[in-house]
C-alpha positions in Angstrom: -15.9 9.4 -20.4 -15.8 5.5 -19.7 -14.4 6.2 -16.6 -16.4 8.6 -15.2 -19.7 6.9 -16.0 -18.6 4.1 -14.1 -18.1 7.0 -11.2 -21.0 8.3 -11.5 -23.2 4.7 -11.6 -20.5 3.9 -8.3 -21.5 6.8 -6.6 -25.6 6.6 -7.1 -25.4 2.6 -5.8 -23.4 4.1 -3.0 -26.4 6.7 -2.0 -28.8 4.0 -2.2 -27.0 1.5 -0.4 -26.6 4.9 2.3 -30.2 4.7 2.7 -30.7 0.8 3.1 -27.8 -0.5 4.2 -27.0 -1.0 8.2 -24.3 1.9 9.5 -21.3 0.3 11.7 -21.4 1.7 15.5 -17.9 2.1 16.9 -18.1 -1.1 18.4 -18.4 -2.8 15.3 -15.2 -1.3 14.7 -13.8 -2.6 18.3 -15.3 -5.9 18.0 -13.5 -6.4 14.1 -10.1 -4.9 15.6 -10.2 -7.2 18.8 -10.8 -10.7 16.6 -8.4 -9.7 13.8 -5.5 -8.6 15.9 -3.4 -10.4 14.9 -4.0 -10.1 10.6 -4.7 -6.3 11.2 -0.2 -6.3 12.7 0.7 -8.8 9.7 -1.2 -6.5 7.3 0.5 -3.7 8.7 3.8 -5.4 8.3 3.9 -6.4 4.9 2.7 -2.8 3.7 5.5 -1.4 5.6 7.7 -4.4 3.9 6.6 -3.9 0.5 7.0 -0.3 0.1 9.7 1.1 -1.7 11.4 4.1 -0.6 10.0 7.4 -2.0 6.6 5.9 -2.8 3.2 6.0 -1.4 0.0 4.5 -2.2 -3.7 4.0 -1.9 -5.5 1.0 -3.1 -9.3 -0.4 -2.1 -10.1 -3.4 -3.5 -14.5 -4.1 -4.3 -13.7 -7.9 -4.7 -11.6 -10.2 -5.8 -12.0 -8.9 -9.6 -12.5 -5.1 -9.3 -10.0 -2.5 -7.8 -13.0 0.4 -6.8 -9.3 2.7 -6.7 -5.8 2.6 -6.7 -3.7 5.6 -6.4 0.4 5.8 -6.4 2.4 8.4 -6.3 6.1 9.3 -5.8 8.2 11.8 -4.6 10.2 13.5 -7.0 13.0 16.7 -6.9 13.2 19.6 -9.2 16.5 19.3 -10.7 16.5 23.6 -11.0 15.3 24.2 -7.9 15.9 21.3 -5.4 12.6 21.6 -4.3 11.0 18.1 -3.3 7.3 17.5 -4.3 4.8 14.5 -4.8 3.5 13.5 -8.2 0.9 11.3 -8.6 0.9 8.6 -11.2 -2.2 8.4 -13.8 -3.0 4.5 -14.4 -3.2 5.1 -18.4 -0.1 7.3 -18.1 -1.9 10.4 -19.8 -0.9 12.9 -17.1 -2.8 15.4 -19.4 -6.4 13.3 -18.7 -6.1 13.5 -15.1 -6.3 11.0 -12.9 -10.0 9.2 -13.7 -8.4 6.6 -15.0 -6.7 5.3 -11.1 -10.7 4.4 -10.4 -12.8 1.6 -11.0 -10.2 -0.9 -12.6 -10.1 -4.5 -13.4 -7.7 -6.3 -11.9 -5.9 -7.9 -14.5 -6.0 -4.9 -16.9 -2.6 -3.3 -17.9 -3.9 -0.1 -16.1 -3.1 -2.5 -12.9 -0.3 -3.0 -14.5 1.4 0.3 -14.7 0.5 1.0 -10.8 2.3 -1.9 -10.1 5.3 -1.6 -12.0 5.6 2.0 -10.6 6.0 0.6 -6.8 8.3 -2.7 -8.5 5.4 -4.7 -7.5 4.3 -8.0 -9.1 0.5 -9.5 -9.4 2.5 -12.0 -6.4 2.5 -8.7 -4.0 -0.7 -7.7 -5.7 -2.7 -10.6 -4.6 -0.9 -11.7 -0.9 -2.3 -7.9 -0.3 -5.8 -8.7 -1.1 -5.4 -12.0 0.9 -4.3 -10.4 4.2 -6.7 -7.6 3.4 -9.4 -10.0 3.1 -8.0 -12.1 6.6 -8.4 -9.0 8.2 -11.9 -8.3 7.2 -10.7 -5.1 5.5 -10.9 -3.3 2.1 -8.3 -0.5 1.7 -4.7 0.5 2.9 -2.3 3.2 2.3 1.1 3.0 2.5 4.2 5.4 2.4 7.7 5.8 2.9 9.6 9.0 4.1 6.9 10.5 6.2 6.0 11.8 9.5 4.0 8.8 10.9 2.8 10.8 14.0 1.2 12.8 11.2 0.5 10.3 9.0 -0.4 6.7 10.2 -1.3 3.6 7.8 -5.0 4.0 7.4 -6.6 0.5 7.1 -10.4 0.9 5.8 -12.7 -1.2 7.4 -15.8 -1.0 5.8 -17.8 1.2 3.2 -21.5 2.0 3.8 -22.9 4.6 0.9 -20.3 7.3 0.5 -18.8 6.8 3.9 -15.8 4.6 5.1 -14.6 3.6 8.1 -11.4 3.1 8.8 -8.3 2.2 11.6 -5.3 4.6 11.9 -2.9 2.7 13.1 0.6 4.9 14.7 3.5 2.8 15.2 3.9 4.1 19.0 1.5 4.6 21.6 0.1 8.2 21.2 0.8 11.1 23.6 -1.5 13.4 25.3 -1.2 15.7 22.5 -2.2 13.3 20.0 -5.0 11.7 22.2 -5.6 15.2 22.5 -5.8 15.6 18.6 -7.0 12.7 17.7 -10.3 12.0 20.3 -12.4 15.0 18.7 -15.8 12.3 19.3 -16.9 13.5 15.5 -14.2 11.9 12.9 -11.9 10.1 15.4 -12.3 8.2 18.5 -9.2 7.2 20.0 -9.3 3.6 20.9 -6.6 2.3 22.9 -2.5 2.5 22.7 -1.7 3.6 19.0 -5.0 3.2 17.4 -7.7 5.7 16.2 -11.0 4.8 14.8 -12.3 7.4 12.1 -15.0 7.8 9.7 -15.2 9.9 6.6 -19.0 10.6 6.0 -18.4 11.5 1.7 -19.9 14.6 0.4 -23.5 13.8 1.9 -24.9 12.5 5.1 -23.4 12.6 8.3 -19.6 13.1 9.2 -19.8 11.7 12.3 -19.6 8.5 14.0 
């Protein structure tokens, strides 16, 4: 109940901050991108470095004490069947509460803790990725190994106004035509130049577009 109170309270600031707070334009996107080059590739790099095999992850930091989430999960094979699947980790490791308990976290809790011992992580990896986040003018990142990244591109959240987020999908080749194609829909994504897509994800209310 904890946790989902301090959802709820989240969610309500985020709809009045919706209301009152400015809404980035694609060039604010643009403008970030083109004078944080450089700590948007390093960031990139060290997620793909730090990553173990098999495991994926999502984490958004809200400052430098609070974790607003932090998912991980893992893929994992049926020993009957053979059949791969991903299973995602709950931060209190109560599998039968759900997963509440990945939201809204403080940073040095032993929730944290659990997250990071499931991707072999220390509080050292922990922190140099809120510092290159932070170089980068950015809040989130996910991560994986073992995937299709024409499908699924490290998405590198920008900046949260209400329930929305923007974000940069970043693809680690220049995209084709049929990507371009796929990716340029002028609603959610806007491709930008060589392998990187703006998008925005509107939330449950307001716009879900650009």
């Amino acid at each position: 109940m904890r946790n989902v109170k301090y959802l709820i309270s989240g969610l309500l600031l985020s709809s009045v901050c919706m209301m009152s707070c400015g809404k980035p334009s694609k060039q604010d996107l643009i403008d970030n991108y083109e004078s944080k080059q450089k700590e948007i590739d390093q960031l990139y790099a060290y997620v793909n470095d730090i990553t173990p095999k098999g495991k994926f992850f999502e984490i958004e930091f809200e400052n430098d004490n609070k974790i607003f989430k932090f998912s991980v999960s893992k893929q994992v094979r049926d020993s009957l069947t053979g059949i791969s699947g991903i299973v995602s980790i709950p931060a209190n490791g109560d599998y039968n509460e759900g997963y509440m308990s990945n939201w809204n976290l403080d940073i040095a809790s032993p929730y944290v803790d659990n997250l990071l011992n499931e991707l072999g992580w220390t509080r050292k990896e922990l922190n140099a990725l809120k510092q290159k986040l932070d170089n980068a003018n950015c809040i989130s990142v996910d991560g994986g190994s073992d995937r299709d990244v024409n499908k699924y591109p490290m998405t590198i959240g920008y900046k949260r106004v209400g329930l929305g987020i923007y974000f940069y999908k970043i693809f680690n080749q220049t995209l084709s035509d049929s990507l371009i194609n796929k990716y340029n829909d002028g609603c959610t994504y806007i491709f930008y130049k060589d392998n990187i897509v703006l998008e925005y994800r509107g939330g449950v209310i307001g716009s879900q577009c650009f």
